[in-house]
Backbone as ProteinMPNN parsed JSONL, in Angstrom:
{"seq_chain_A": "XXXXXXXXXXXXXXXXXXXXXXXXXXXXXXXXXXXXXXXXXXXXXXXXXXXXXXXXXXXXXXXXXXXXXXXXXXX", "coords_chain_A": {"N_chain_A": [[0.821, -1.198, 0.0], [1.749, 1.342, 0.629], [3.725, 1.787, -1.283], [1.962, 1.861, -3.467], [1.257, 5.052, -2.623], [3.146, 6.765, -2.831], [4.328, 9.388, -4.276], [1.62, 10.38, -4.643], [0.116, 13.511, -5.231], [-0.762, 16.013, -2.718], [-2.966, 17.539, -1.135], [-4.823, 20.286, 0.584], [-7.902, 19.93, 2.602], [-9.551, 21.672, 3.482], [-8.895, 23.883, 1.953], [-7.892, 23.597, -1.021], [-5.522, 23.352, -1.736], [-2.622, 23.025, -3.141], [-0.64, 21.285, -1.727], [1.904, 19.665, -1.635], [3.813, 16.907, -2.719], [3.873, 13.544, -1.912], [6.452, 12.049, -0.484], [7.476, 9.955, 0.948], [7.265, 7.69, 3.362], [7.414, 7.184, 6.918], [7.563, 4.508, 8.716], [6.428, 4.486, 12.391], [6.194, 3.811, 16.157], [3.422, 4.59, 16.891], [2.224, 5.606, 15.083], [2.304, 5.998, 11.427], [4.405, 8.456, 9.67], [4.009, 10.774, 7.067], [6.325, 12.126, 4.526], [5.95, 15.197, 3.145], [6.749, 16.325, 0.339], [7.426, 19.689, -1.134], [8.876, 21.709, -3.206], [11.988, 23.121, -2.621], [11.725, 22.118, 0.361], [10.053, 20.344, 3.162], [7.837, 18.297, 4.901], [6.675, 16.998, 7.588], [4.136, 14.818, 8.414], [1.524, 13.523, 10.393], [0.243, 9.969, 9.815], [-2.637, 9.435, 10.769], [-6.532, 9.421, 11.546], [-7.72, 11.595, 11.998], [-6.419, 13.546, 10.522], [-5.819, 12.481, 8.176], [-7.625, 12.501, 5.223], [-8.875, 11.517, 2.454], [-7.745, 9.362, 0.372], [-6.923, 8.375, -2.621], [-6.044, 6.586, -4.791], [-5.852, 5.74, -7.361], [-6.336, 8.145, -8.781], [-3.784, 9.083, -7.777], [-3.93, 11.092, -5.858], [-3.863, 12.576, -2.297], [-5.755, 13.86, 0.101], [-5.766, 16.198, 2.93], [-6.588, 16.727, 6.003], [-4.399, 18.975, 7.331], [-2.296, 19.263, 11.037], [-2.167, 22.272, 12.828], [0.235, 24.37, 12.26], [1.964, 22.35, 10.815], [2.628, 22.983, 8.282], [3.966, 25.962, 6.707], [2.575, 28.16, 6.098], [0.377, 28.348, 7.754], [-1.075, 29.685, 10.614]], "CA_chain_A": [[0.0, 0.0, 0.0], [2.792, 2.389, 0.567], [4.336, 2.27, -2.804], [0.931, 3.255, -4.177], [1.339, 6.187, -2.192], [4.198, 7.671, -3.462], [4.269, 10.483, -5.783], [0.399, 11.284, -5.186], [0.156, 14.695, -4.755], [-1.438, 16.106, -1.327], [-4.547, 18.653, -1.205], [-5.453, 20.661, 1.585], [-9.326, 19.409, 2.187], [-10.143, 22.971, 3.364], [-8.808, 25.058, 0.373], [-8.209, 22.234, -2.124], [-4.577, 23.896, -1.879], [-1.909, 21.695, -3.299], [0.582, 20.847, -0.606], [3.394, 19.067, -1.974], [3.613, 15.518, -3.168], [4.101, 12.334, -0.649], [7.859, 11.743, -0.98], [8.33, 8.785, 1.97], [6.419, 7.277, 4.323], [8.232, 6.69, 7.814], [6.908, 3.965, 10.003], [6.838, 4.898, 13.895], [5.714, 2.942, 16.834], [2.313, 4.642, 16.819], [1.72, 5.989, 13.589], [3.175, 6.557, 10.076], [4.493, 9.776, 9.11], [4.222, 11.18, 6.13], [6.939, 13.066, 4.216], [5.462, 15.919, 2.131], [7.837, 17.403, -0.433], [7.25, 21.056, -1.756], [9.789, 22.078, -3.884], [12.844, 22.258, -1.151], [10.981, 22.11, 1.754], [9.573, 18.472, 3.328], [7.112, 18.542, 5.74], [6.224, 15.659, 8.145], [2.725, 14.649, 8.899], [1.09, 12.233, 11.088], [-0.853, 9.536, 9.085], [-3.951, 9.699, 11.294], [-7.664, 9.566, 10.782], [-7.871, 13.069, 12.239], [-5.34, 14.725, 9.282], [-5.765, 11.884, 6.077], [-9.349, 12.395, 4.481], [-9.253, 10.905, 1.215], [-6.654, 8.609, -0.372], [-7.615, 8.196, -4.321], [-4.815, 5.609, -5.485], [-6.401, 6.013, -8.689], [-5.94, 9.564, -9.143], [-2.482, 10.02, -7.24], [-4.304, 12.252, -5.026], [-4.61, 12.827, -0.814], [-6.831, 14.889, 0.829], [-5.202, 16.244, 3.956], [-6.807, 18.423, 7.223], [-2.906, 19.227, 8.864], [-2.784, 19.995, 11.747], [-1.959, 23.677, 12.325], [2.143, 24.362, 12.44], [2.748, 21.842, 9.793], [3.064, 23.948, 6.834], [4.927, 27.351, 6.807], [1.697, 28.896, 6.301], [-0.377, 28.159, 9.404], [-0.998, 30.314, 12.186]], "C_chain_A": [[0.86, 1.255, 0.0], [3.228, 3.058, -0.459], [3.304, 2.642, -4.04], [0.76, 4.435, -4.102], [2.278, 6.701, -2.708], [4.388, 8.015, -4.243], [3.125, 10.885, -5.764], [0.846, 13.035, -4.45], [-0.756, 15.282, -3.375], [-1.744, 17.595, -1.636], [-4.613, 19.099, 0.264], [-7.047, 20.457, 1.895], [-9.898, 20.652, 2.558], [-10.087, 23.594, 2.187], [-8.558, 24.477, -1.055], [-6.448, 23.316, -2.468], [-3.301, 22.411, -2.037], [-0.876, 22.173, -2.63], [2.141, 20.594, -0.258], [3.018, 17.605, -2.83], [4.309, 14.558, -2.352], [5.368, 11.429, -1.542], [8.082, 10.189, -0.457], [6.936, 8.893, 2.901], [7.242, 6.87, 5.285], [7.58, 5.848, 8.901], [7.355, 4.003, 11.225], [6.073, 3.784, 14.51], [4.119, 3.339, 16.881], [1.806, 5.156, 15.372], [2.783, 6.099, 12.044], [3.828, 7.666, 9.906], [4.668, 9.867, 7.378], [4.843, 12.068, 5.683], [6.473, 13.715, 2.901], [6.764, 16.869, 1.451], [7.379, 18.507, -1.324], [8.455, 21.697, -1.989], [11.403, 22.265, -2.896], [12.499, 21.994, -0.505], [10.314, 20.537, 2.054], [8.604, 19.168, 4.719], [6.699, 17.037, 6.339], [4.876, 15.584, 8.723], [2.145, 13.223, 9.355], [0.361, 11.873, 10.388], [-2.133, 8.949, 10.312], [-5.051, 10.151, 11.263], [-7.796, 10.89, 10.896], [-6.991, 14.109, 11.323], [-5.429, 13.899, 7.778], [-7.112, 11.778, 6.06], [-9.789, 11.594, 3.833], [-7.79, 10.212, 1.016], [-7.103, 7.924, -1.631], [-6.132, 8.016, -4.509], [-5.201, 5.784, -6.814], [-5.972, 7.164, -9.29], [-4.734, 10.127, -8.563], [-2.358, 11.091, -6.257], [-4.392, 12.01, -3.834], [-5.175, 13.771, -0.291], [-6.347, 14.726, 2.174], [-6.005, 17.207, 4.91], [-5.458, 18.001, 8.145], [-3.242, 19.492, 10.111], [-1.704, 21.368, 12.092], [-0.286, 23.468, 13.095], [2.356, 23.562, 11.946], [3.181, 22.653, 9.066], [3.127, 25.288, 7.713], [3.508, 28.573, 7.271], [0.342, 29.536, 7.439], [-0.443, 28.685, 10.428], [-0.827, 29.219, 13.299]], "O_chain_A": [[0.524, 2.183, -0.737], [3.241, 4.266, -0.694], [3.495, 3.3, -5.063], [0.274, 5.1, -5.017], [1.742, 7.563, -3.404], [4.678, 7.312, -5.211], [2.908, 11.758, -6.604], [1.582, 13.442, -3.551], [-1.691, 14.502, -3.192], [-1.076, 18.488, -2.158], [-4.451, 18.24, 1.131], [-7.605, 21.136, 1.034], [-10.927, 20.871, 1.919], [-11.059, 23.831, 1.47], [-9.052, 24.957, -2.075], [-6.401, 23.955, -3.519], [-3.156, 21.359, -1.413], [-0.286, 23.232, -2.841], [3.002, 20.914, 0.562], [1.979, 17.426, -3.465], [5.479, 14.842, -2.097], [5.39, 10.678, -2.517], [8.666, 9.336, -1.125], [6.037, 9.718, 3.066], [8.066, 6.072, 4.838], [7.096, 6.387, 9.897], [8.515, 3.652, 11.439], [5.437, 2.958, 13.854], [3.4, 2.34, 16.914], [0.758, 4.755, 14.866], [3.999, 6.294, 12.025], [3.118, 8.077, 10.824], [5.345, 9.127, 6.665], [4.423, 13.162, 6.059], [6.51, 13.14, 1.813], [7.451, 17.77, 1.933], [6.891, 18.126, -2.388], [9.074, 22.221, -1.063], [11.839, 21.181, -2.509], [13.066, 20.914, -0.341], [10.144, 19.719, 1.15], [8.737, 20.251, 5.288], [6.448, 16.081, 5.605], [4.58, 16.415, 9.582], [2.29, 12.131, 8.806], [-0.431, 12.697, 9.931], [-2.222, 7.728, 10.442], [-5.076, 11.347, 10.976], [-8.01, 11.487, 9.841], [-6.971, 15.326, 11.501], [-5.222, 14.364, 6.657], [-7.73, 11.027, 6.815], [-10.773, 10.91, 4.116], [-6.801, 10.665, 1.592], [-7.682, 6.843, -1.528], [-5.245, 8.867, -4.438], [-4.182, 6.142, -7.404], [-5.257, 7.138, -10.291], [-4.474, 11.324, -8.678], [-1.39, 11.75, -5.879], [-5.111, 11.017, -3.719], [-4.561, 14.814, -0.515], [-6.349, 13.627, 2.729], [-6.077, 18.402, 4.621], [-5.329, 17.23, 9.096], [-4.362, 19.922, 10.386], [-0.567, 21.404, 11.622], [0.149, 22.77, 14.011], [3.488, 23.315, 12.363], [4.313, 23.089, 9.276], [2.651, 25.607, 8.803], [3.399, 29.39, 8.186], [-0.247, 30.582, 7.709], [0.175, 28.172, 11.361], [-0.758, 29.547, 14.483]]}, "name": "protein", "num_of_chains": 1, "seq": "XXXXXXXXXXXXXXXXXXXXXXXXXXXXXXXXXXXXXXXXXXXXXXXXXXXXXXXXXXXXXXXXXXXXXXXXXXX"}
C-alpha cells in the first residue's frame, strides 16, 4: 500500500490547496508519518484519521486536514 502512495500529490481538504507531493512514508511505533515534499521544503505529517481524508490511489491524489504548524503557512 505504501508504494501506491508515493508520488500522489497532497490537497489541503479545506482550500483544495496543493501541498506538496508524498515523498516517503516513515513507520513509527504509533503511527506513520508522512513526508510531504514542496519544492525544497519536506514537511512531516502524522498519518492519522484526524489529518488523512481521502486517499484516491487512482488519481495520485490525498486529501489532507494538517494539523496547524505543519506547513509554513499556518498560524
Amino acid at each position: 500500500f505504501v508504494s501506491e502512495i508515493i508520488g500522489s500529490m497532497v490537497y489541503d481538504a479545506d482550500t483544495d490547496a496543493l501541498l506538496g507531493t508524498l515523498s516517503d512514508v516513515s513507520p513509527t511505533g504509533a503511527n506513520d508519518v508522512w513526508h510531504i515534499k514542496s519544492g525544497d521544503k519536506e514537511y512531516l505529517l502524522p498519518a492519522i484519521p484526524d489529518v488523512i481524508v481521502d486517499v484516491d490511489i487512482d488519481n495520485d491524489k490525498v486529501i489532507v486536514r494538517p494539523l496547524k504548524g505543519i506547513f509554513d503557512d499556518e498560524d
